[in-house]
Residue frames as qw, qx, qy, qz and C-alpha x, y, z in Angstrom:
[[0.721, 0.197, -0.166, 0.643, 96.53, 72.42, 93.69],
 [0.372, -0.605, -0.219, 0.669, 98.17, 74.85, 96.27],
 [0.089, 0.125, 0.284, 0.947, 99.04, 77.72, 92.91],
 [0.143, -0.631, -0.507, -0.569, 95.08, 77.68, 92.09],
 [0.508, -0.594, -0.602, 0.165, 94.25, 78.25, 95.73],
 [0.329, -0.537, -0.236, 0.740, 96.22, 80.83, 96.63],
 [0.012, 0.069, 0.249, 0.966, 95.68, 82.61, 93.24],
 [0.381, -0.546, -0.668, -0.333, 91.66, 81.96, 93.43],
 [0.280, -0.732, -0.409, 0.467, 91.74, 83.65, 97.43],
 [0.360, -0.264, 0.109, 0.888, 93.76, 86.43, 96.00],
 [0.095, -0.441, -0.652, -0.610, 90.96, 86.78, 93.31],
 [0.293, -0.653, -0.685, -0.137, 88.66, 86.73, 96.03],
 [0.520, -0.555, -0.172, 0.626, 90.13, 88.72, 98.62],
 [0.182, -0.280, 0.068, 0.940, 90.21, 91.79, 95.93],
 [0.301, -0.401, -0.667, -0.552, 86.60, 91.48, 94.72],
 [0.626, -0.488, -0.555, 0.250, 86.20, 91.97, 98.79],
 [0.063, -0.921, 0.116, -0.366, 88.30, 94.69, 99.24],
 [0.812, -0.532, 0.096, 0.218, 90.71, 92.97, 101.62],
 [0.605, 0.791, -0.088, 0.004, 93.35, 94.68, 100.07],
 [0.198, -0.699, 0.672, -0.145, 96.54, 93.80, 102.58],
 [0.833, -0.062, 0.538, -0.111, 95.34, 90.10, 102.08],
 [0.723, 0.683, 0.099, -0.018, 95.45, 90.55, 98.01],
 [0.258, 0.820, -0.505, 0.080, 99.15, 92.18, 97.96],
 [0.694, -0.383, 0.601, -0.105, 100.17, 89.03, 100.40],
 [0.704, -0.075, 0.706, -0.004, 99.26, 86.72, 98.47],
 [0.651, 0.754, 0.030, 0.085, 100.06, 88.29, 94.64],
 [0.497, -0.676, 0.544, -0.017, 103.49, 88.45, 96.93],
 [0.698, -0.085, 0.697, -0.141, 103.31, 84.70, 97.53],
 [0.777, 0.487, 0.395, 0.057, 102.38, 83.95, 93.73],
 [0.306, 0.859, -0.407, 0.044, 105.46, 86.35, 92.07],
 [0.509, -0.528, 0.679, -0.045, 107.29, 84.21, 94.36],
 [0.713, 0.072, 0.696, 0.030, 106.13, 81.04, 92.71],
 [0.628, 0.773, 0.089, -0.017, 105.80, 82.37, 88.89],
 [0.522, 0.764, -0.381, -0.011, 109.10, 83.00, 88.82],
 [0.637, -0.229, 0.735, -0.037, 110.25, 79.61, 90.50],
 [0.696, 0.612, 0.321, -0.194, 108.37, 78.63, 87.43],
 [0.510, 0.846, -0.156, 0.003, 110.35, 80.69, 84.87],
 [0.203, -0.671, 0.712, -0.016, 113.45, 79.92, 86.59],
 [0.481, -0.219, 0.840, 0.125, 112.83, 75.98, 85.61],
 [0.699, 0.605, 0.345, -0.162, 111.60, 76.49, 82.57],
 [0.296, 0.848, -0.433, -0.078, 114.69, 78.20, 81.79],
 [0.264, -0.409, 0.866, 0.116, 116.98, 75.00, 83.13],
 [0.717, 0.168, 0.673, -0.075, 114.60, 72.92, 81.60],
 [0.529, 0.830, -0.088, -0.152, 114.59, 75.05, 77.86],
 [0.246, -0.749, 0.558, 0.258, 118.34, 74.95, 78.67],
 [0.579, -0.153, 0.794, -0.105, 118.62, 71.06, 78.57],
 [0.698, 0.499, 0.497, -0.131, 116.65, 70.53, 75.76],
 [0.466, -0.107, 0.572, 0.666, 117.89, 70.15, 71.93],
 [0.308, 0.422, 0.105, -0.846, 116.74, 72.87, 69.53],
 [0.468, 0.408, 0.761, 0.188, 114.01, 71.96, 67.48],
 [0.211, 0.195, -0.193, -0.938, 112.96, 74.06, 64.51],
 [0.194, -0.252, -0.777, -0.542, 109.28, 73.84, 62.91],
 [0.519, -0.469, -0.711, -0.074, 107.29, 73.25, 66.09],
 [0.161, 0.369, -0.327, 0.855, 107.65, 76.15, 68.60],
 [0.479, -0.297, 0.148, -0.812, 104.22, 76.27, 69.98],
 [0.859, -0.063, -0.507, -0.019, 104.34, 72.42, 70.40],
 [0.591, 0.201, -0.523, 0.580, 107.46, 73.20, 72.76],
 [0.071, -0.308, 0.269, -0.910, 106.40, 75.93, 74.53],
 [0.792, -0.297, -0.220, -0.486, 102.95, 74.31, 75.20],
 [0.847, -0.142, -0.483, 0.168, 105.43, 70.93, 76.93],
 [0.368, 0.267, -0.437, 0.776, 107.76, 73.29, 78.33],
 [0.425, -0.469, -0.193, -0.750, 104.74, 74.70, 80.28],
 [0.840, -0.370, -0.207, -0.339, 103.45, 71.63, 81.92],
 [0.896, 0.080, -0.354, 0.257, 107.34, 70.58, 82.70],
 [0.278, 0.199, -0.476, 0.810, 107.91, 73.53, 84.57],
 [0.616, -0.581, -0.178, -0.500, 104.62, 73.65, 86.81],
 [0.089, -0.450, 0.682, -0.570, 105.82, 73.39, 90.47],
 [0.547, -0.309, -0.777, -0.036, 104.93, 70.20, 92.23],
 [0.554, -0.695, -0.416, -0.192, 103.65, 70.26, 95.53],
 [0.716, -0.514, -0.137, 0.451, 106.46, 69.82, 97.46],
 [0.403, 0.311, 0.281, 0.814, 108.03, 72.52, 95.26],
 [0.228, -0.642, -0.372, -0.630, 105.14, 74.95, 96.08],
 [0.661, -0.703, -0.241, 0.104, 105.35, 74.22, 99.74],
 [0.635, -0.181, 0.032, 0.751, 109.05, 75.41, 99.74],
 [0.189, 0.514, 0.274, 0.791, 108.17, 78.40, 97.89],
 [0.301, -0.796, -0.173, -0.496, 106.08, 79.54, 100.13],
 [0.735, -0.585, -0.103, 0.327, 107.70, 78.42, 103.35],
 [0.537, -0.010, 0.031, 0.843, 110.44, 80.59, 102.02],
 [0.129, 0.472, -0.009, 0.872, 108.33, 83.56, 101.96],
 [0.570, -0.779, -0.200, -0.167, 107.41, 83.13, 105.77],
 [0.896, -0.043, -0.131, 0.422, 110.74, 82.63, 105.97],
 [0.319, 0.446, 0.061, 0.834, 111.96, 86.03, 104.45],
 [0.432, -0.746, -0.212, -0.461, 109.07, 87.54, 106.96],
 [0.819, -0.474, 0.036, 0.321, 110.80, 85.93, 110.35],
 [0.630, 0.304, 0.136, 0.702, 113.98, 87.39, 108.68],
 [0.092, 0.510, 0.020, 0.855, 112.83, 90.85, 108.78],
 [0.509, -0.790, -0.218, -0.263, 110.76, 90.73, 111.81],
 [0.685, -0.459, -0.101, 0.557, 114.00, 89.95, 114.02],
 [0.537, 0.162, 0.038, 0.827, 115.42, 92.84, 111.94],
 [0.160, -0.708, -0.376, -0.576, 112.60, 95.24, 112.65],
 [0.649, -0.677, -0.348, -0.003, 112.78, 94.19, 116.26],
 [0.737, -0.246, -0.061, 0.627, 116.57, 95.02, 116.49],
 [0.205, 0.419, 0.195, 0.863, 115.73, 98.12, 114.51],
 [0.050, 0.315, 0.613, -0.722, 112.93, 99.26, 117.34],
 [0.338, 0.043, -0.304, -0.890, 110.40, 99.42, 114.80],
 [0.062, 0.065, 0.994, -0.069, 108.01, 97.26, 116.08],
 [0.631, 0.536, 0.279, -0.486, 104.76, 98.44, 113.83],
 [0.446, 0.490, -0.702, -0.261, 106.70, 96.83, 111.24],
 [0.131, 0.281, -0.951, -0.016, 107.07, 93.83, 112.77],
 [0.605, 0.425, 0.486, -0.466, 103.35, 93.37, 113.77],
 [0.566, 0.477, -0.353, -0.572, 102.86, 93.93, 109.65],
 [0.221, 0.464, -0.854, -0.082, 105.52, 91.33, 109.03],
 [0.171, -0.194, 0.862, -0.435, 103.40, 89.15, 111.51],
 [0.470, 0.486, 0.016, -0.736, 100.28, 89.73, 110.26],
 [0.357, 0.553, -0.622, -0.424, 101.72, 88.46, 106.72],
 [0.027, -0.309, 0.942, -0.128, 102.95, 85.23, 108.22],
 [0.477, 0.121, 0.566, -0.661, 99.55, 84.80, 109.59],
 [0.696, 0.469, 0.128, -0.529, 97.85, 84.83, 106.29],
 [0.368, 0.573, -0.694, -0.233, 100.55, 82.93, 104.48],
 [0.061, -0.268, 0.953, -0.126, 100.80, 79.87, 106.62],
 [0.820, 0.254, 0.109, -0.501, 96.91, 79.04, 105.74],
 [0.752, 0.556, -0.265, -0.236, 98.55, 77.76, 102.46],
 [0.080, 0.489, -0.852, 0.171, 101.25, 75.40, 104.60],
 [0.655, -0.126, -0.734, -0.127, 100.62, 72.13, 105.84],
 [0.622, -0.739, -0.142, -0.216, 99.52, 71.79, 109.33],
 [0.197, 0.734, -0.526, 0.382, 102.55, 72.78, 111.48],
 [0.698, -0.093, -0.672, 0.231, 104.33, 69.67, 113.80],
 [0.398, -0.896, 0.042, -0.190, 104.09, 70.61, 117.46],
 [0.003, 0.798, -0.551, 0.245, 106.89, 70.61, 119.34],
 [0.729, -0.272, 0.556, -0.292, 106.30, 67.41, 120.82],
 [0.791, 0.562, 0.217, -0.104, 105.93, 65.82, 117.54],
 [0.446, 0.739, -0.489, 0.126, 109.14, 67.40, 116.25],
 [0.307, -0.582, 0.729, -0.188, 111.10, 65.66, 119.22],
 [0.749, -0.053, 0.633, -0.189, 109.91, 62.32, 118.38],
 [0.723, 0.689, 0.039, 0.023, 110.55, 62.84, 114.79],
 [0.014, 0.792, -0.579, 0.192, 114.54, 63.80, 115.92],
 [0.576, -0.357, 0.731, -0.082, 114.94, 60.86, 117.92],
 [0.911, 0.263, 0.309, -0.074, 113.66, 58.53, 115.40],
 [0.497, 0.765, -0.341, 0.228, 116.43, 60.35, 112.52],
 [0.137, -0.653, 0.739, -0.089, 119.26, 60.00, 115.17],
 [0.795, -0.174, 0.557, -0.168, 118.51, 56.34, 115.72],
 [0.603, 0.744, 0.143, -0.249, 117.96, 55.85, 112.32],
 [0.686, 0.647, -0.293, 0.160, 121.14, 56.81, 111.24],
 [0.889, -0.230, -0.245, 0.311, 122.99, 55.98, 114.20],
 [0.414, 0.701, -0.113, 0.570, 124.10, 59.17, 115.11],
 [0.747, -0.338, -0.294, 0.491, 126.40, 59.83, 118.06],
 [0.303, -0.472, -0.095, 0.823, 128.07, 63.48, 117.42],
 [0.236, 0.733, 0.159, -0.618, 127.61, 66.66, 116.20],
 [0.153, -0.396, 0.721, 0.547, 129.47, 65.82, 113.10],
 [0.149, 0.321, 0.906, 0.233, 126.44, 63.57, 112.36],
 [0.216, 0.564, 0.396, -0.692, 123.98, 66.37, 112.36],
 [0.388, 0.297, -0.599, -0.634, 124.02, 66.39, 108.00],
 [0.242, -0.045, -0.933, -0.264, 122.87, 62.67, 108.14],
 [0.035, 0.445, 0.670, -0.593, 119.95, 63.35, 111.15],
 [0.326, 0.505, 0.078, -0.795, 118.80, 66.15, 108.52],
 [0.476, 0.252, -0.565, -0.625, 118.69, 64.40, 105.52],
 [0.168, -0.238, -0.957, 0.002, 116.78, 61.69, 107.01],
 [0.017, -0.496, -0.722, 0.481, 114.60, 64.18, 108.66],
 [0.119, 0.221, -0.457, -0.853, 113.88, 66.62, 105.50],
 [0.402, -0.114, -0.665, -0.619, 111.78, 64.77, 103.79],
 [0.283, -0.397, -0.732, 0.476, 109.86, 63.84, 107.23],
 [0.059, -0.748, -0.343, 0.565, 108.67, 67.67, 108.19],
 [0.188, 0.211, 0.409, 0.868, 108.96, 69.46, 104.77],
 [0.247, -0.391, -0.115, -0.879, 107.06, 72.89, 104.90],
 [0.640, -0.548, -0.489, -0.225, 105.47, 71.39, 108.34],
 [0.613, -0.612, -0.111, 0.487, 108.44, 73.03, 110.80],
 [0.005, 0.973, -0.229, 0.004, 111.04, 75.64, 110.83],
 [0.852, 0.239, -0.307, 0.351, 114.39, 74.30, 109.83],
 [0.156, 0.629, -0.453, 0.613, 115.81, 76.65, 112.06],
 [0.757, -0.367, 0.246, -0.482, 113.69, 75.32, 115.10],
 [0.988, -0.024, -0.015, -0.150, 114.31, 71.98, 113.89],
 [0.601, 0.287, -0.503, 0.550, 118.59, 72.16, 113.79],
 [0.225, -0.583, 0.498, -0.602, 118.25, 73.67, 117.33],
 [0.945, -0.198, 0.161, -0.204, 116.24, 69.95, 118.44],
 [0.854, 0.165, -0.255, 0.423, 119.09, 67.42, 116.22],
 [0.375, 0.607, -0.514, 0.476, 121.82, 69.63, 118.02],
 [0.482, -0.520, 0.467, -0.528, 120.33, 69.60, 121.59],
 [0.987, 0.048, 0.040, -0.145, 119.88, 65.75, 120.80],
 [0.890, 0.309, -0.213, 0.260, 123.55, 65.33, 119.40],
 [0.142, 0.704, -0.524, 0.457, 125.77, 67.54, 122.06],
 [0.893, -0.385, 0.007, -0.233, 123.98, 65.03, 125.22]]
């Protein structure tokens, strides 16, 4: 699973000494621990109080809030996400040994992503979604994505990928 991996490099990587690699990716895992805690808490929410059995609960509640995959991939694609975020802000700030860092980061983060669609690949994955849903204007650009979501999860930039469905749907 994508958690052990990235905690298990992180392990390594400070038994190494790689110590910009370790903070990355103990980063990357705060991220995801408190995804975690955050649905354990809607899931705790939901649930009807039992008395007697506490460590029964807590033991189910556990396994019911473990991030799936696709769940993990979002996590983390959101913290390459936040990174791209600040590099444009770094760049606009003229601080551009920051944004190397920031780059850097990305670098070591996107290991833990699925292999990334090329560009070619994304276009043919657009057309198919417009066909698909038979889309004609911009207006249709919600139905093009939610057909094409679950297509390129954590394998593109959504931002990359609404610039393709628009250039596809203003024609």
């Amino acid at each position: 699973m994508l958690k052990q991996q990235i905690q298990s490099d992180a392990i390594s990587a400070m038994k190494e000494g790689k110590k910009d690699v370790s903070e990355i990716l103990r980063m990357v895992l705060s991220n995801i621990n408190a995804k975690e805690k955050e649905k354990r808490y809607k899931i705790s929410k939901d649930l009807p109080a039992h008395a007697g059995e506490p460590s029964l609960l807590e033991e189910d509640l556990s396994k019911k809030s473990e991030l799936s995959e696709d769940e993990l991939i979002s996590a983390v694609s959101s913290e390459i996400k936040k990174r791209k975020d600040a590099i444009v802000l770094y760049e606009k700030g003229e601080r551009p040994e920051l944004a190397e860092k920031e780059k850097k980061e990305i670098e070591i983060i996107q290991k833990y992503l699925p292999e990334q669609l090329s560009g070619d690949d994304l276009i043919k994955l657009v057309e198919e979604s417009v066909a698909n849903v038979g889309a004609k204007e911009i207006k249709d650009m919600g139905k093009v994505m939610a057909d094409l979501n679950p297509k390129i999860k954590g394998k593109a930039d959504g931002g990359e990928v609404s610039k393709i469905v628009k250039e596809f749907l203003v024609k």
